[in-house]
KEVOTI-307485 format. One record per residue: x negated, y negated, z of N, C-alpha, C in turn; residue in one letter. Coordinates in steps of 0.001 Angstrom, whole numbers, plus 500000, padded with zeros to 6 digits. Atoms other than C-alpha are relative to their C-alpha. Layout:
XYZXYZXYZa...
% end
This chain:
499156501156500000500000500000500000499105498775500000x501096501387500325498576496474499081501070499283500656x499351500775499987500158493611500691499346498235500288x500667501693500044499908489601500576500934499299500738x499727501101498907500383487711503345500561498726499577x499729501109500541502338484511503450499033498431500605x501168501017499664498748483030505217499310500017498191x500716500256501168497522483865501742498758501250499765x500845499243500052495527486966502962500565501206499630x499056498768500427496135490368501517499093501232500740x500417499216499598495545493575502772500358501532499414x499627498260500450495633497586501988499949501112501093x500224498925499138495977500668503144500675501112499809x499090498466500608497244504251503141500336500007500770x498807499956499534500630504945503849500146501339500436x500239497843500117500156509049505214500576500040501687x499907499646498564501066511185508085499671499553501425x500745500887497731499348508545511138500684499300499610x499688501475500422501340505640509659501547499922500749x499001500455498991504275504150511178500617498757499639x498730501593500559507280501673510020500910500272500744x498929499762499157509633500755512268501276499345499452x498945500515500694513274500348511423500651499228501130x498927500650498945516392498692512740500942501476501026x499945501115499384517429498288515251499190499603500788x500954500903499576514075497052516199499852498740500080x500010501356499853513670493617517497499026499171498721x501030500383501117510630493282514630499602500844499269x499720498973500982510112495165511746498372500116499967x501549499908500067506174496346511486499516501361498957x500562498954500968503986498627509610498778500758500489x501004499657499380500950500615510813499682500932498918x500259499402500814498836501760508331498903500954500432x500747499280499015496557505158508844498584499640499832x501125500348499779493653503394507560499860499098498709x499843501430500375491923500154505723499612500431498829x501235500312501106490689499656502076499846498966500002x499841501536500449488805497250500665500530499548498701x499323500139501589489897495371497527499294499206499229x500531500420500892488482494053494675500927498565499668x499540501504500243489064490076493488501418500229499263x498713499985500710491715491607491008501341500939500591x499364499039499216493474493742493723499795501383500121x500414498080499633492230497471493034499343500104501808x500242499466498423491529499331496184498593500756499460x501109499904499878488030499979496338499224500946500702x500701498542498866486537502394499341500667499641501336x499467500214498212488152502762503140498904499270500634x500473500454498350487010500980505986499767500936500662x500793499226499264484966502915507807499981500000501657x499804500299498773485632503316511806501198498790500359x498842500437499440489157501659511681500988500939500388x499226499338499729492361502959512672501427499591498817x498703501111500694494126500609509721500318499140500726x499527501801499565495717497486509848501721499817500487x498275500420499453498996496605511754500203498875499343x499053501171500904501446494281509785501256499858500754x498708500623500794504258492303510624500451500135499531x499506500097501261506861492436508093500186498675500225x499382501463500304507931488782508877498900499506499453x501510500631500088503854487919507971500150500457498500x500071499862501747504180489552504305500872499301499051x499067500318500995505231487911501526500374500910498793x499664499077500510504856490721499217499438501091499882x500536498417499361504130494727499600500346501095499057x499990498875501365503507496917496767499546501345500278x500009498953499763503626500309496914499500500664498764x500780499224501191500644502139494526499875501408500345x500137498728500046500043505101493518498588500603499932x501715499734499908496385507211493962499729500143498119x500827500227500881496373508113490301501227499557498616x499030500774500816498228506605486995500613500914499147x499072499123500657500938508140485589500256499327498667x
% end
């Protein structure tokens, strides 16, 4: 998952079995991803982050959240 912040920062990450979205009726809607990539200037995902756990998101903090695929159909 790639997403872009409405600070202007974007972020990635894989969406797998550790990950975690919470629904309603949660007071805040969030995302927990099971771990980081980095990304390239034109958005490709590049290589994991090494010794994270992934990146927690907000949903009220994204402006938009694309959902890729590993290889192209």
């Amino acid at each position: 998952m790639r997403a872009r912040l409405k600070s202007g920062s974007r972020v990635a990450g894989w969406y797998g079995a550790g990950s975690y979205a919470s629904s309603h009726p949660a007071s805040a809607y969030d995302l927990s991803l099971e771990s980081t990539w980095r990304l390239a200037p034109d958005g490709r995902s590049l290589s994991r982050v090494d010794r994270t756990q992934g990146p927690y998101v907000r949903l009220d903090d994204i402006e938009v959240l694309e959902f890729v695929t590993s290889k192209q159909r």
